[in-house]
Every structure is written in structure tokens, then in C-alpha cells.
DRENGU-949187 format. One record per residue (C-alpha): x, y, z; residue in three letters. Coordinates in steps of 0.05 Angstrom, whole numbers, padded with zeros to 5 digits, always signed. Example, Ala and Ser with C-alpha at 12.3 -4.5 7.8 and 13.67 -1.06 7.14 Angstrom:
2
+00246-00090+00156ALA;+00273-00021+00143SER;
This chain:
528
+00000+00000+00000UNK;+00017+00076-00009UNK;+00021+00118+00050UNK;+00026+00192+00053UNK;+00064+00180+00130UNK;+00091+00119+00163UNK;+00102+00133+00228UNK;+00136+00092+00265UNK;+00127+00095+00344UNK;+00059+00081+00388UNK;+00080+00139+00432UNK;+00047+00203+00450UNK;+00085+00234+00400UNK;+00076+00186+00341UNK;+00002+00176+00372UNK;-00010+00250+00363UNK;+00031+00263+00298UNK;-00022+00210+00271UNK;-00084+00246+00296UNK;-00058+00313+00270UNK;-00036+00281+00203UNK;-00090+00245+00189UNK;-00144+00296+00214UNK;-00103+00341+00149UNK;-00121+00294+00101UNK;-00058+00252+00096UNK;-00063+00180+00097UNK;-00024+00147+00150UNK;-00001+00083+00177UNK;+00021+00078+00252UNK;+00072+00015+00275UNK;+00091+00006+00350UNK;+00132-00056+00365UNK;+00102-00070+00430UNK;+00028-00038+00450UNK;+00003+00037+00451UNK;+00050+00070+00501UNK;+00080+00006+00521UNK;+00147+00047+00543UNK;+00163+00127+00567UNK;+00098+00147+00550UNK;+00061+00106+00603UNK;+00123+00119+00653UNK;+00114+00191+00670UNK;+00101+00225+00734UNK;+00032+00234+00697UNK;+00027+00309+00706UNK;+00007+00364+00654UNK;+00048+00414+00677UNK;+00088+00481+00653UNK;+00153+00459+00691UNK;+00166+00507+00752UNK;+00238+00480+00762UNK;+00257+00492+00687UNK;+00253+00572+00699UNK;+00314+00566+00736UNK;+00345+00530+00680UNK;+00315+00598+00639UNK;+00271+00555+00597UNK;+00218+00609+00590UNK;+00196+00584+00513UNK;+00184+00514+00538UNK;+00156+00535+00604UNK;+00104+00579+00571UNK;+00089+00530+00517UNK;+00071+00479+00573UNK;+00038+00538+00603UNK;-00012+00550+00551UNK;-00022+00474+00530UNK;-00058+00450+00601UNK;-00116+00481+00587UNK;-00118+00462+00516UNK;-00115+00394+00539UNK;-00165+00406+00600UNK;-00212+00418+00555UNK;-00194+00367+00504UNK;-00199+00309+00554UNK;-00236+00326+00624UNK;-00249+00265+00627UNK;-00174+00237+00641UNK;-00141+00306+00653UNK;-00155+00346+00710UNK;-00130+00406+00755UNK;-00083+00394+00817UNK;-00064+00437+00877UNK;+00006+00432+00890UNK;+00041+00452+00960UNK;+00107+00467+00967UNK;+00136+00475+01030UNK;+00194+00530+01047UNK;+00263+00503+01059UNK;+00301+00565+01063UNK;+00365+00522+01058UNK;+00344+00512+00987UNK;+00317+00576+00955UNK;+00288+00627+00992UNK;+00226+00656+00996UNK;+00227+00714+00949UNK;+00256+00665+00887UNK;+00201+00612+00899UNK;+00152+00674+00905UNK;+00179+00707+00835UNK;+00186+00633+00803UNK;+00105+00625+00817UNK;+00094+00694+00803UNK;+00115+00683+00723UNK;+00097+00610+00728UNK;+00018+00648+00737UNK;+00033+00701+00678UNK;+00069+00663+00634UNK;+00012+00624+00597UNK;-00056+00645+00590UNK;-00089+00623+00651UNK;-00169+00616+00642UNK;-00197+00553+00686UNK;-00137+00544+00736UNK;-00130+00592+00799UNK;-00068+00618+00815UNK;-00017+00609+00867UNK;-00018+00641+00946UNK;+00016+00629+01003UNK;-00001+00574+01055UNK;+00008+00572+01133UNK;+00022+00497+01152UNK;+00014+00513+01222UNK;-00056+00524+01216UNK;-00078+00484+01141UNK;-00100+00420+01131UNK;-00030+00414+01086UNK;+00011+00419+01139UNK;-00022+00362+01176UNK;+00018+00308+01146UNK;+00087+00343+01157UNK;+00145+00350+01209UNK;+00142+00410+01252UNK;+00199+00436+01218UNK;+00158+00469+01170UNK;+00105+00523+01182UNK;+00112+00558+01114UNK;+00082+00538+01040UNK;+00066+00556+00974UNK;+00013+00532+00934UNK;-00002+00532+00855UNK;-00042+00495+00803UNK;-00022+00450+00754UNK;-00058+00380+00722UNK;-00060+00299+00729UNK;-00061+00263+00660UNK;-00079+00191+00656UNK;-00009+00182+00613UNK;-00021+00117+00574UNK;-00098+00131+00562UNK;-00078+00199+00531UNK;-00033+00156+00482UNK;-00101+00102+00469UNK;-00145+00165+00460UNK;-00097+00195+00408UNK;-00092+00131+00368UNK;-00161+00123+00371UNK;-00174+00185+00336UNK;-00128+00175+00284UNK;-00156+00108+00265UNK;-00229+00135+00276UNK;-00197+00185+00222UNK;-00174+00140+00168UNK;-00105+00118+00197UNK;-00093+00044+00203UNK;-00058+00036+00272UNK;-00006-00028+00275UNK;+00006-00046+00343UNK;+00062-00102+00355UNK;+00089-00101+00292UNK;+00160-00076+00284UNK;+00195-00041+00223UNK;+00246-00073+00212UNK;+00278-00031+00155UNK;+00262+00024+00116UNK;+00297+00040+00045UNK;+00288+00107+00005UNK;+00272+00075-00065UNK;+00241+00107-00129UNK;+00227+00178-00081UNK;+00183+00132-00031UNK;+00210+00101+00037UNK;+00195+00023+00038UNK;+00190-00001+00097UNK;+00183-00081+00114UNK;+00142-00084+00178UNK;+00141-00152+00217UNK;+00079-00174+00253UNK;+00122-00187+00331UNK;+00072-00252+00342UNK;+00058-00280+00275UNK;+00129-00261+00239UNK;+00086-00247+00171UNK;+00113-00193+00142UNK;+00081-00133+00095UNK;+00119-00076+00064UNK;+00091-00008+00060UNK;+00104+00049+00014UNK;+00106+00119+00040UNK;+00118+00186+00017UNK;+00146+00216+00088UNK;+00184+00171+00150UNK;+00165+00193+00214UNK;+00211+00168+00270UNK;+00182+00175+00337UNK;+00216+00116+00365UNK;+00233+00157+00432UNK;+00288+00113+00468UNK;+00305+00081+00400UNK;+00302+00138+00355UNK;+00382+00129+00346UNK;+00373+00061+00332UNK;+00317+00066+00286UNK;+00354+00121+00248UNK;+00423+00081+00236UNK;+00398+00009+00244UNK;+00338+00008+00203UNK;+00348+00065+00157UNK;+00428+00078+00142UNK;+00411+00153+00145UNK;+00462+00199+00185UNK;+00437+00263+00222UNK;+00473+00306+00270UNK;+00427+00308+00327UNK;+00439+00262+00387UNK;+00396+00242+00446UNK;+00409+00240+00518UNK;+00381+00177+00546UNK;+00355+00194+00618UNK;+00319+00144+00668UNK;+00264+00168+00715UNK;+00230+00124+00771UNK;+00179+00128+00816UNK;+00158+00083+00871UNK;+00079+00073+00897UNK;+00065+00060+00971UNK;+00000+00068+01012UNK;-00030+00128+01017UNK;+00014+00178+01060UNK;-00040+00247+01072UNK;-00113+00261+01058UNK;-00142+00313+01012UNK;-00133+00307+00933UNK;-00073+00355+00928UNK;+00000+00331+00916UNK;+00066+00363+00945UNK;+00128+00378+00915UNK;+00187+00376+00957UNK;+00256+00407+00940UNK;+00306+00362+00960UNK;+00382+00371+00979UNK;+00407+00360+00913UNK;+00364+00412+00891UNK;+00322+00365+00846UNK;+00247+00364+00865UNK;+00209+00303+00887UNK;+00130+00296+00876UNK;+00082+00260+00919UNK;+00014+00256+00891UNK;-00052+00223+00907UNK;-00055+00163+00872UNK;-00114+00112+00846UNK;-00152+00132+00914UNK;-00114+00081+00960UNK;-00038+00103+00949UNK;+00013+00153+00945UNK;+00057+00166+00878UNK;+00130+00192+00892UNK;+00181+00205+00844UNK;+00221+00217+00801UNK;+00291+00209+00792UNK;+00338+00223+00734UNK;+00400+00188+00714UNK;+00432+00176+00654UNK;+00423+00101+00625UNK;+00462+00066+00576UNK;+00427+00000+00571UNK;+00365-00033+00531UNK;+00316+00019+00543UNK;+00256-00046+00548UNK;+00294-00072+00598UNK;+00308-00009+00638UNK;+00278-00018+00720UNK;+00283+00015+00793UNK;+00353+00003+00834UNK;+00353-00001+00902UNK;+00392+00056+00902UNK;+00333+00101+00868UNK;+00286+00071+00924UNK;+00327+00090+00978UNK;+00340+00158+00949UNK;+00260+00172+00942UNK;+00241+00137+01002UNK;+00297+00194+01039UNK;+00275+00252+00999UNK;+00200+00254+01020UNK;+00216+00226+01085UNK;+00258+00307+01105UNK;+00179+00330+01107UNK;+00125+00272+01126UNK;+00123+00265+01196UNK;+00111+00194+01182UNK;+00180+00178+01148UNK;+00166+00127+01080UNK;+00208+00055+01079UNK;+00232+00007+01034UNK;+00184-00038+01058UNK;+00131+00006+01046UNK;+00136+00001+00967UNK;+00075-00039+00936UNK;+00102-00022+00861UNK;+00148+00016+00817UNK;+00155+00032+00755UNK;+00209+00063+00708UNK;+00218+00099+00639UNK;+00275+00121+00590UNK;+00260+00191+00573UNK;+00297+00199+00497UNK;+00313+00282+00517UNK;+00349+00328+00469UNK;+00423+00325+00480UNK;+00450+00397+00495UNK;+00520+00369+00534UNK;+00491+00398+00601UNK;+00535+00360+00647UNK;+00473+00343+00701UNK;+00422+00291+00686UNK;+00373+00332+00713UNK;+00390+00393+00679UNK;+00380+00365+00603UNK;+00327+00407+00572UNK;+00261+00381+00561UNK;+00246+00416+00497UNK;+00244+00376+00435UNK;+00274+00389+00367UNK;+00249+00359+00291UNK;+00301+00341+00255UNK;+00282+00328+00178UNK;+00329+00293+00138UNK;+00310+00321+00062UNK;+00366+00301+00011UNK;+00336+00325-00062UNK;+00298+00293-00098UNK;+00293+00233-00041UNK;+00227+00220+00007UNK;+00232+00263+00077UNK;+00246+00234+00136UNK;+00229+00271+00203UNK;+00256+00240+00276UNK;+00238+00275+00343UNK;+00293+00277+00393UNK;+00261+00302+00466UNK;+00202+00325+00486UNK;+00151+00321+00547UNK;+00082+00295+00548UNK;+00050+00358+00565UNK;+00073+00390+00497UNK;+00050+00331+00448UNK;+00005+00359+00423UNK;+00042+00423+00397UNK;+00101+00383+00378UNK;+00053+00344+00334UNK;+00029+00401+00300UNK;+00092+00428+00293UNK;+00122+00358+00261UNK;+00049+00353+00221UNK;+00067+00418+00182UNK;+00132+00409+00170UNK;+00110+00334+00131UNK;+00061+00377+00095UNK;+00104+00428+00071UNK;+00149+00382+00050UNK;+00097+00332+00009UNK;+00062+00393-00012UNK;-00007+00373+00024UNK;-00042+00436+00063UNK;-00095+00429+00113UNK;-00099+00476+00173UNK;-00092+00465+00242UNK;-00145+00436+00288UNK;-00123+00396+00343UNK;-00126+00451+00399UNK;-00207+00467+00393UNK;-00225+00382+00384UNK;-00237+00345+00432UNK;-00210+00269+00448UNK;-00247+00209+00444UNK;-00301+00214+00502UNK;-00280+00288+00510UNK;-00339+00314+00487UNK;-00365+00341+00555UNK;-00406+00396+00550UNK;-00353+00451+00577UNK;-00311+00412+00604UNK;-00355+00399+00669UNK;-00338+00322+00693UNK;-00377+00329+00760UNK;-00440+00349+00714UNK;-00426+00297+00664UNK;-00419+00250+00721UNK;-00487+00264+00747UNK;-00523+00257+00690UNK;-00489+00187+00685UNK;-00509+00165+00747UNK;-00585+00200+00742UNK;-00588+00155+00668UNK;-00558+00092+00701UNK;-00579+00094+00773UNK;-00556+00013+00777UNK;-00484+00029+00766UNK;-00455+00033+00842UNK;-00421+00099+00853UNK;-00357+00076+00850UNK;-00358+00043+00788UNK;-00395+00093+00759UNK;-00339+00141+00776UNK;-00276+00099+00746UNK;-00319+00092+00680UNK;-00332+00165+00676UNK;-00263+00175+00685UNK;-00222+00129+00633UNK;-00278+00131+00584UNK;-00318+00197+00588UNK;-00379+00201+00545UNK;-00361+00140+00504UNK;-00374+00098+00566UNK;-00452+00099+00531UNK;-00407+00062+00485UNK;-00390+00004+00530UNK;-00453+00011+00577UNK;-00488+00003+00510UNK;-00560-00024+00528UNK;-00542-00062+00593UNK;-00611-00045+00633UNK;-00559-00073+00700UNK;-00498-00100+00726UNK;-00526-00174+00695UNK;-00523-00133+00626UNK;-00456-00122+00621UNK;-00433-00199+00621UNK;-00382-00228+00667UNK;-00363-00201+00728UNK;-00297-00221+00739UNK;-00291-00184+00811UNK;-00270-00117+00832UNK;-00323-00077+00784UNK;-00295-00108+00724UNK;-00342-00135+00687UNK;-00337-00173+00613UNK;-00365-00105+00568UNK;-00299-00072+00603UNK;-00255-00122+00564UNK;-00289-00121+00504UNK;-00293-00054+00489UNK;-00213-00047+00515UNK;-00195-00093+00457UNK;-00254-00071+00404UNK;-00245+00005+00416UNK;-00176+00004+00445UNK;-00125-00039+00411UNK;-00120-00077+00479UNK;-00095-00150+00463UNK;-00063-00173+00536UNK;-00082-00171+00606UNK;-00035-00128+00620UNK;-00049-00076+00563UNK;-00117-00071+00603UNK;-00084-00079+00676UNK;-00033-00032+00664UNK;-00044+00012+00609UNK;-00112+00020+00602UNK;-00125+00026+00678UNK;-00085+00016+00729UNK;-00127-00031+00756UNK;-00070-00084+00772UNK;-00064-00041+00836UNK;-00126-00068+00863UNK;-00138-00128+00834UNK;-00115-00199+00872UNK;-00078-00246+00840UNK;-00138-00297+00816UNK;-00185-00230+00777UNK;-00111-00214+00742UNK;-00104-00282+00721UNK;-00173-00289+00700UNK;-00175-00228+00656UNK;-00107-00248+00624UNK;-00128-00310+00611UNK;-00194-00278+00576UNK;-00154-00235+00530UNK;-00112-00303+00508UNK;-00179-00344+00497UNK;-00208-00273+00453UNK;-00140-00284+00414UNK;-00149-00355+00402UNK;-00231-00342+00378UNK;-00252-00375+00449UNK;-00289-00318+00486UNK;-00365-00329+00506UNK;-00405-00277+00539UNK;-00431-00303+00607UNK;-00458-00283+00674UNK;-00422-00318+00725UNK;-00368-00291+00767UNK;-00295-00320+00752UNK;-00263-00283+00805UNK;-00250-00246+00876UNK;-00265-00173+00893UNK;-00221-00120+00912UNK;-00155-00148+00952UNK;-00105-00096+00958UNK;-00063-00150+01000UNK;-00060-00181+00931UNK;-00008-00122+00923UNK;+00056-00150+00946UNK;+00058-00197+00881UNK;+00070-00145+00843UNK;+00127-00109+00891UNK;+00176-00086+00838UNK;+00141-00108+00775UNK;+00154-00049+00723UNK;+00099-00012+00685UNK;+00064-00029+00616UNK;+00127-00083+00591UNK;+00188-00050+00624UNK;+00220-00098+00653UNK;
């Protein structure tokens, strides 16, 4: 087949690169070798944030970019993006008062702020912030940024672009790609079958992230200048550490910042670290080292200090940043930069070094007119006034749209009724379809999972595994015991083999968070 775009990458950035493209009138084909943010996309800290360390490193473009793209997205996807309070207690041993007060001060003014409040002071002697912390601190700031559900952001933007016209290849790998007769062909291998297909395409889009190297001088030959900086972050889970649905952001001694955020209702989200890695970026996971290190960074400012043993999961990522030869891990820039390899008279090829999730989408629109420049196709920009897949909520009220799901279906219990609202929005009609009660929506396989769940994961969603459901598409292998997990894996393999049936009866246990310590360690989404 001929394709105006290949793109090769089931990222957020090849994800969205597809939506724009394809929502221009370009015909595109997505590959990811694994599933839809299988690696640094569904590793994040899972914020949509401006950056409010990254003014010290005086990156006001990026910063304001972010700035202005959380409220694009807040209203693109209320359903899975959301605002967040954020506290930040005064250390004066770190930065004092007045630089933390001008940092917030242009972190407000820098973007266009419409839906989120701005920042103020906070006395922790006498708010319900300071509850949860040592003595040692009486003084805060507070500000507003937003929580993205990471990997469903990828799912949503894939499902766009297929709902579009784009065909969207998960596990299959390209295995080479050849500028021929002013086309790229690529051969792309099917990673369970090993049939094999070649596609023609006019433009190459490598969004590989951690492999973008390799992809450009393993499976193309092409040189380019531009380097990236490979840079492991990790984060560690552990029971919930405060009440109240704001996070805190702690400066710690190295002068890095540490997050801990509410987290799927029963736990606490810390992290992240950064380190530069050198190994198979699939195989990248949490050292003790990075435990201990997050475990003693939050534990300067909970009065309740957090321990190894404490940890009921982690997770890590390979973030593929920009290399700019800053000496510090940390200090890497998180911008991104296109770099389109053009030789005359040959087919384009465009590969994204950096980047942060919060600025997809603009990078996408960026890299989408670029390609169209260079194949000569127009189309204008639309992206930042459409909403995603079950986004559609009229102006961007959840806790209305909630309502009126729970007036409509008065059977769903509430708390089911809020984790579909959530991860689907309005296309949870969709997977509800005309289920009249619970018995409607075929097996319940424990812990308000029920068999429509699965099926519309893997008809709507490009789920094929357990744990692209578990992990991915929820993060419901936090709460689930061993048995449901095994159960709902081992209904994805039967709807692989053609064995499914639709039934009634319950295959498994409820909720068992005790369940939890088998998974102690076990990396996100395929990292391992």
C-alpha cells in the first residue's frame, strides 16, 4: 500500500503526529513494536504541567508553551485530565522565599491562565497541608497545575487517528526502511505472527523515543547530526501517606524536586529520579539505590517517614531528551527538536529527539506541518479546539457529566460509575451500550470489572493482553488480587485464540489490595 506518513512509534508523539496528520487529510499508517504507550509514555510522573523547576534552568519558551497547553488539553480530555493543587513547603536552605515567590509569580503570567486559579501562600501551622508534615515546617506555597492519565492519553490519540482514516499497527516492528524510487519502503514484521508486509510511504516519521538512534542508523542507514540523551526516571507507589486530593512537591538537597501525589484513591505516587542510562531501554527498571533515594527525599517533610518496605510497586521509563551536553542529568532540557532529513529529490524523513508529554500535542502540530510542507499537502490546524475520544463534555464539566451518568444509570454503584466516567468519558454509553444492570454487562470477573470492560478495551482500544488492560488501560493491577488478574489475562488469550463467550457468572474475587505485594517491583506497561 501507499502511505502519505509511516510513522513509526505508538507513543504520545507518534500517537498525536497521527491524529494531527491524518485529521489534514494525509493518509497514514502507525507501527509500535510493542502496545500503545507500552514504554516512556506510560512511565511519567503523569502530570500536565508548565515545569516550575525549568525557569531556573531559563527555559521560559518551553515553560510557557507547557503553560498554555494545560488548558488546551483540560478541555480536550476532562475526562482523564484534570486540575491539581500543589504545595510546596519553604526550605530556606534551598531557595528562599522571594525566588520561589517570583518563580510562581511568572509560572501564573506566563501562559494564558483561564480555568486554573493561581498560586498564594499557605500557613502549615494552621492548614490541613501541613497536617501530614514535620514541625519543621510552618511555611508553603501553593499553585495549580494538572494529572493526565499518561497511557490513556496515548489510546485516546490513536483512537482518533484510526477513527480518522489511519490504520494503527500495534506489535508489529519495522524492521527496515529504504528510500527507493522517491518513496521510503518499509518491511514491517507482525512481533507474534512473523508475517511480514511492506509499506510504501511518501514521508518517515521516526518517533521511536528511546530508540530513535537506533531506528535512524539500524533500520534506515541515514546519518543526522542530532543526538539524544538517554535519561531514566522512577517512581515508587506506597500506601497512601496524607488526605485531601492535592499533591506536594518537595525540594530536595540536591536541589532536584520530588512529587508525591494522590494516587488511584488508596496510594501515594513519589518520584522521580533522573539518571543517565546506557542500557536496553525495554529492559530499563528501579535500583535499590533510586528507592532509597526517594524513600529519603520525602521522608525530610512527612512526619511519618516512608520505607523500603513500604513500596507496593514501581515503575520506570527512559526519557529519549534532546542532548545539549549539560553535564547534570537533571538539567537536560526538556524541549524537543524535529530534525528532517531532506536530501533532493529523495522521500523526507522527520525524527523527534526530546520532548515532554504535556507539549505533544504542539510538537505534533509542529512535526504535522513540517510533513506537509514538505509533500506539498495543506490542511490547517485543528487539534487545539477538538476534543478526544469521550472528550466531548459539555464545557468541560466532569462532576455534571458525572451526574447525568449516574441520574441515566442509577444501577451502576457509585464507584464504578466514577472509574468509568473517568477512563472513558462520554463513550462509556459506548461500552454501557444497552445493559438495563450489572447482569447486562456480562461477566463479572470481581473488583467492578465486568466482561463489556474487556471487550470494548480490545474492540475500541487496541488492547490484546491482560496487561495492556491492567496496566495501560487502567491501572487496575493495583487493586486487583492475584486470581481477577489471572482471569482477565487469561480472557484476553482465549479472545485471541476465537474462544471468548459472553456469560454471567463470576470468575473471580473482589477487591484485595493485600494481593499487592505480588506485584512489589514489577515495572509498568512491559518495562522490565
Amino acid at each position: 500500500m501507499l502511505a502519505d506518513l509511516l510513522v513509526v512509534g505508538g507513543g504520545v508523539n507518534g500517537a498525536g503526529i497521527a491524529r494531527d496528520a491524518v485529521g489534514r487529510g494525509m493518509s497514514v499508517v502507525l507501527c509500535e513494536q510493542g502496545d500503545l504507550a507500552g514504554a516512556t509514555s506510560s512511565a511519567s510522573t503523569k502530570l500536565i504541567h508548565g515545569g516550575l523547576r525549568y525557569l531556573e534552568y531559563y527555559e521560559f519558551r518551553l515553560v510557557r508553551e507547557a503553560l498554555q497547553e494545560r488548558e488546551v488539553l483540560l478541555r480536550a480530555a476532562p475526562h482523564i485530565i484534570w486540575p491539581m493543587r500543589f504545595v510546596l513547603p519553604h526550605d530556606s536552605s534551598m531557595r528562599p522565599a522571594w525566588m520561589v515567590r517570583i518563580g510562581l509569580f511568572l509560572y501564573d503570567h506566563l501562559g494564558k491562565r483561564k480555568l486554573l486559579p493561581g498560586s498564594h501562600g499557605v500557613d502549615l501551622t494552621s492548614s490541613p497541608a501541613g497536617r501530614p508534615l514535620s514541625g519543621g515546617f510552618t511555611r508553603a506555597f501553593e499553585y495549580s497545575d494538572c494529572w493526565v492519565e499518561d497511557s490513556r492519553l496515548v489510546v485516546l490519540n490513536a483512537m482518533d487517528a484510526k477513527e480518522r482514516g489511519a490504520e494503527i499497527l500495534t506489535r508489529t516492528r519495522c524492521e527496515s526502511a529504504v528510500r527507493r524510487d522517491g518513496l521510503w519502503e518499509a518491511t514491517l514484521v507482525d512481533c507474534e505472527s512473523g508475517a511480514r508486509r511492506t509499506v510504501l510511504a511518501r514521508a518517515l516519521v521516526n518517533a521511536a523515543g528511546p530508540w530513535v538512534r537506533e531506528m535512524i542508523a539500524k533500520r534506515t542507514g541515514v546519518t543526522v547530526d542530532k543526538s539524544v540523551r538517554l535519561v531514566k526516571g522512577s517512581h515508587i507507589v506506597v500506601p497512601r501517606m496524607f488526605d485531601g486530593d492535592h499533591a506536594y512537591i518537595f525540594q530536595n538537597d540536591d536541589r532536584r524536586i520530588v512529587f508525591a501525589i494522590p494516587y488511584e484513591r488508596d496510594f501515594t505516587l513519589i518520584g522521580t529520579t533522573d539518571l543517565d542510562y546506557a542500557g536496553d531501554p525495554g529492559a530499563v527498571a528501579i535500583s535499590g539505590e533510586e528507592i532509597a533515594y526517594l524513600c529519603r527525599a520525602v521522608s525530610r517533610y512527612f512526619a511519618k517517614p516512608v520505607r523500603e518496605s513500604d513500596v507496593v510497586w514501581t515503575y520506570s521509563g527512559v526519557r529519549p531528551l534532546f542532548d545539549d551536553a549539560s553535564g547534570n542529568a537533571s538539567a537536560v532540557t526538556r524541549d524537543y527538536v524535529l530534525e528532517m532529513d531532506e536530501p533532493a529529490g529523495e522521500a523526507p524523513m522527520l525524527s523527534i529527539f526530546g520532548g515532554k508529554i504535556t507539549t505533544f500535542r504542539r510538537l505534533a502540530e509542529e512535526a504535522t506541518e513540517k510533513l506537509g510542507r514538505a509533500l506539498g499537502k495543506g490542511g490547517a490546524t485543528w487539534t487545539a479546539d477538538s476534543p478526544l475520544p469521550g472528550g466531548d463534555i459539555a464545557d468541560a464539566d466532569f462532576a455534571a457529566f458525572l451526574a447525568r451518568l449516574k441520574r441515566g444509570r442509577p444501577w451502576l454503584p457509585d464507584a464504578l460509575a466514577l472509574r468509568l466516567a473517568r477512563a472513558y468519558g462520554t463513550r462509556v454509553e459506548r461500552l454501557l451500550g444497552d445493559a438495563r444492570g450489572l447482569d447486562g454487562l456480562g461477566t463479572d470477573f470481581g473488583g467492578g470489572v465486568y466482561e463489556a470492560e474487556l471487550d470494548y478495551a480490545a474492540r475500541e482500544e487496541f488492547a490484546m493482553t491482560g496487561d495492556d488492560f491492567l496496566w495501560r488501560r487502567s491501572k487496575l493491577g493495583l487493586h486487583l488480587d492475584a486470581t481477577v488478574r489471572d482471569a482477565i489475562a487469561d480472557w484476553f488469550d482465549r479472545r485471541r485464540d476465537g474462544t471468548t463467550n459472553r456469560g454471567a457468572t463470576n470468575q473471580g474475587a473482589g477487591d484485595d489490595p493485600a494481593g499487592l505485594k505480588l506485584e512489589k517491583g514489577r515495572s509498568m506497561g512491559g518495562l522490565r
